[in-house]
C-alpha positions in Angstrom: 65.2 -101.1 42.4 61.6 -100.0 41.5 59.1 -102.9 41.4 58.3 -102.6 37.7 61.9 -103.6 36.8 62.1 -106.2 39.3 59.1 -107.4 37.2 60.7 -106.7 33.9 63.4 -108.8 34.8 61.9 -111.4 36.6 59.8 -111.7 32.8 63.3 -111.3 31.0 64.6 -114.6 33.1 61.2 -116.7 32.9 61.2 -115.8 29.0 64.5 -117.1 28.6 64.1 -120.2 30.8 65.0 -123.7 29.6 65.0 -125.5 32.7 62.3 -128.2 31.6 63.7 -128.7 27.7 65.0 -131.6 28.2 61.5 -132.9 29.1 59.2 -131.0 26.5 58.2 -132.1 23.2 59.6 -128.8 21.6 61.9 -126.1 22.2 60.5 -123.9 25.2 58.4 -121.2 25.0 56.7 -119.6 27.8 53.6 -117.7 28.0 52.6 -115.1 30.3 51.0 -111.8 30.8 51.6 -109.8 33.8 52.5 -106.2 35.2 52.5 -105.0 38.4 49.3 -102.6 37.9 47.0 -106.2 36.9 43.9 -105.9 39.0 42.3 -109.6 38.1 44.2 -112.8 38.3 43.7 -116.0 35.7 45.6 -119.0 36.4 45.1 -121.4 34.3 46.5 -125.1 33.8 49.2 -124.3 30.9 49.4 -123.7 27.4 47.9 -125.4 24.7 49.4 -126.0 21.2 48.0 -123.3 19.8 49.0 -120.5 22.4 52.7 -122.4 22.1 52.7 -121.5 18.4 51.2 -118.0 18.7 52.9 -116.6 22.3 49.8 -115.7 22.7 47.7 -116.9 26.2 44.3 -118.2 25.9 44.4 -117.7 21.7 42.0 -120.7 21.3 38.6 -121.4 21.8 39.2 -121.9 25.5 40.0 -118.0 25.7 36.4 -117.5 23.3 34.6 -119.1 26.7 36.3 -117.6 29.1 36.0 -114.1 27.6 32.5 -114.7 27.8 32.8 -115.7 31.1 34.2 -112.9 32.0 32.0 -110.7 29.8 34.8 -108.6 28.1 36.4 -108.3 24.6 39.9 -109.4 23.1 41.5 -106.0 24.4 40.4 -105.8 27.7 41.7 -109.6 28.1 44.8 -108.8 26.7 45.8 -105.6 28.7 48.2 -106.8 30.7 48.0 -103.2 33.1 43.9 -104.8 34.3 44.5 -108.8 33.6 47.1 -110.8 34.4 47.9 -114.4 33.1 49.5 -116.7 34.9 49.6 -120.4 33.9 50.7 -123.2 36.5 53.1 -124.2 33.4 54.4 -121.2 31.4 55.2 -124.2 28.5 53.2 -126.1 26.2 53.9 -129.4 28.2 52.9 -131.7 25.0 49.4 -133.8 24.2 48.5 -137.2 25.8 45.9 -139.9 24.8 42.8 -137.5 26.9 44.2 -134.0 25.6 47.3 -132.0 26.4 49.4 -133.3 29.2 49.7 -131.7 33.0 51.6 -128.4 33.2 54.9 -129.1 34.2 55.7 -129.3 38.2 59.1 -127.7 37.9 57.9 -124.4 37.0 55.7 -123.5 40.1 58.2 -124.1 42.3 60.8 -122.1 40.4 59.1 -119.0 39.6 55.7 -118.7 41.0 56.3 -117.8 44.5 58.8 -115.0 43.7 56.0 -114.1 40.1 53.0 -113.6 42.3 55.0 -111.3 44.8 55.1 -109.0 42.3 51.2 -108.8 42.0 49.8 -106.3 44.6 47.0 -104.7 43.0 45.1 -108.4 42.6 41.6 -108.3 43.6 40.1 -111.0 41.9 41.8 -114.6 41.0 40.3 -117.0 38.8 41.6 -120.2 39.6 41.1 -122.6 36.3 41.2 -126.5 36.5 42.3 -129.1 39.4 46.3 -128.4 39.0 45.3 -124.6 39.3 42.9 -125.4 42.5 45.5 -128.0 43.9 48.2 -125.2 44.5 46.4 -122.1 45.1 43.6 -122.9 47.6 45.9 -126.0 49.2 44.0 -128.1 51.4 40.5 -125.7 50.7 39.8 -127.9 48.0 36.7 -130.6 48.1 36.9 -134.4 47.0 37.3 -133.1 43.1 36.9 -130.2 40.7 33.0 -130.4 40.5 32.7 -129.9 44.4 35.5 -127.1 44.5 33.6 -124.9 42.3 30.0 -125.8 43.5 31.2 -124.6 46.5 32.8 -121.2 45.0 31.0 -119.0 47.9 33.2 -120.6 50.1 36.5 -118.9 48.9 35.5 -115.0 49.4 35.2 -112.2 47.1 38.6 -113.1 45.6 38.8 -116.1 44.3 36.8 -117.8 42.1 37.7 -121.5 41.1 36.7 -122.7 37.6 36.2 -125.3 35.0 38.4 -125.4 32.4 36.6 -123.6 29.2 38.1 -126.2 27.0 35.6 -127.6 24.4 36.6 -131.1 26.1 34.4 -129.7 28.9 31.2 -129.3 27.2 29.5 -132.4 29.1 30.6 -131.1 31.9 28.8 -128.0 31.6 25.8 -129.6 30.8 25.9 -131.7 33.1 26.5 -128.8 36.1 23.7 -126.1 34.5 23.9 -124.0 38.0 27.7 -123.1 36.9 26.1 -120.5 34.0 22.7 -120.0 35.8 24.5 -119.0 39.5 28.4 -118.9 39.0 28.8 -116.6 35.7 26.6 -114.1 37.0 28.7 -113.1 39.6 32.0 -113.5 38.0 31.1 -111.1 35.5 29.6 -108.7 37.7 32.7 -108.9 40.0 34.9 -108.4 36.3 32.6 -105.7 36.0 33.0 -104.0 39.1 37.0 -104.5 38.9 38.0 -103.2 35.7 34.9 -100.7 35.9 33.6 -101.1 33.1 
């Protein structure tokens, strides 16, 4: 079997997953955008309300940021053959007192080990939030999220850890100005350089 349809029906099983119902606030719905031919990586935390509603990944103000991190437009982001979108939770895992709750655990370790096999064209990974950083750079990770991506040079040219764009997160960005003056910078010129645009 060709890769692309182990893909397609790898997507067709995650699509019609209801493995964590019983411990969602609503009926599941997950989110992803992937293809075998995706050249960047984003991994975020998981879905938000909004993207739950849509089916549509990063369709909030979060996705405004980090399209301007990234330094490209609605249909770049959302061409699944250059940018993949991989969430830790592919469900909307419900809101807490702080903002939405953790992604769910059960869904990394039933799909994302066989989901990122898939991906061999991946040059670049953006690695979004602590649940993000926790799995994919393991025990590379410094004493908490600040540290992890003040020290972004330390992860190579392909992976970049983030903040969460979240609007929650605007005194954190202003309270970390090197982020925009030394980390954007390079993330979009690597988008740039990628996606040769």
């Amino acid at each position: 079997m060709k890769p692309k349809a182990n893909l397609n029906i790898l997507k067709k099983e995650i699509a019609a997953c209801q493995h964590c119902a019983d411990m969602l606030p609503h009926p599941p719905r997950p989110v992803i955008q992937i293809s075998t031919s995706s050249r960047i990586l984003i991994v975020g935390q998981a879905p938000g309300r909004k993207v739950h509603e849509t089916g549509i990944p990063f369709n909030d103000p979060s996705g405004d940021r980090l399209r301007n991190w990234m330094g490209i437009n609605h249909g770049l982001f959302y061409d699944a053959s250059k940018i993949a979108i991989v969430p830790m939770g592919f469900c909307f895992p419900g809101t807490g007192k702080s903002g939405d709750l953790p992604p769910r655990p059960e869904c990394a370790k039933k799909w994302r080990i066989s989901l990122l096999a898939k991906l061999h064209n991946i040059e670049l990974t953006l690695v979004i939030g602590q649940y993000a950083q926790a799995w994919h750079l393991k025990d590379q990770t410094y004493k908490n999220l600040t540290e992890t991506v003040r020290s972004w040079q330390d992860y190579g040219d392909e992976i970049i850890p983030l903040p969460h764009p979240s609007p929650r997160n605007l005194t954190w960005l202003r309270k970390n100005p090197w982020f925009d003056r030394e980390v954007i910078p390079i993330l979009k010129t690597r988008v740039k350089n990628i996606l040769e645009i």
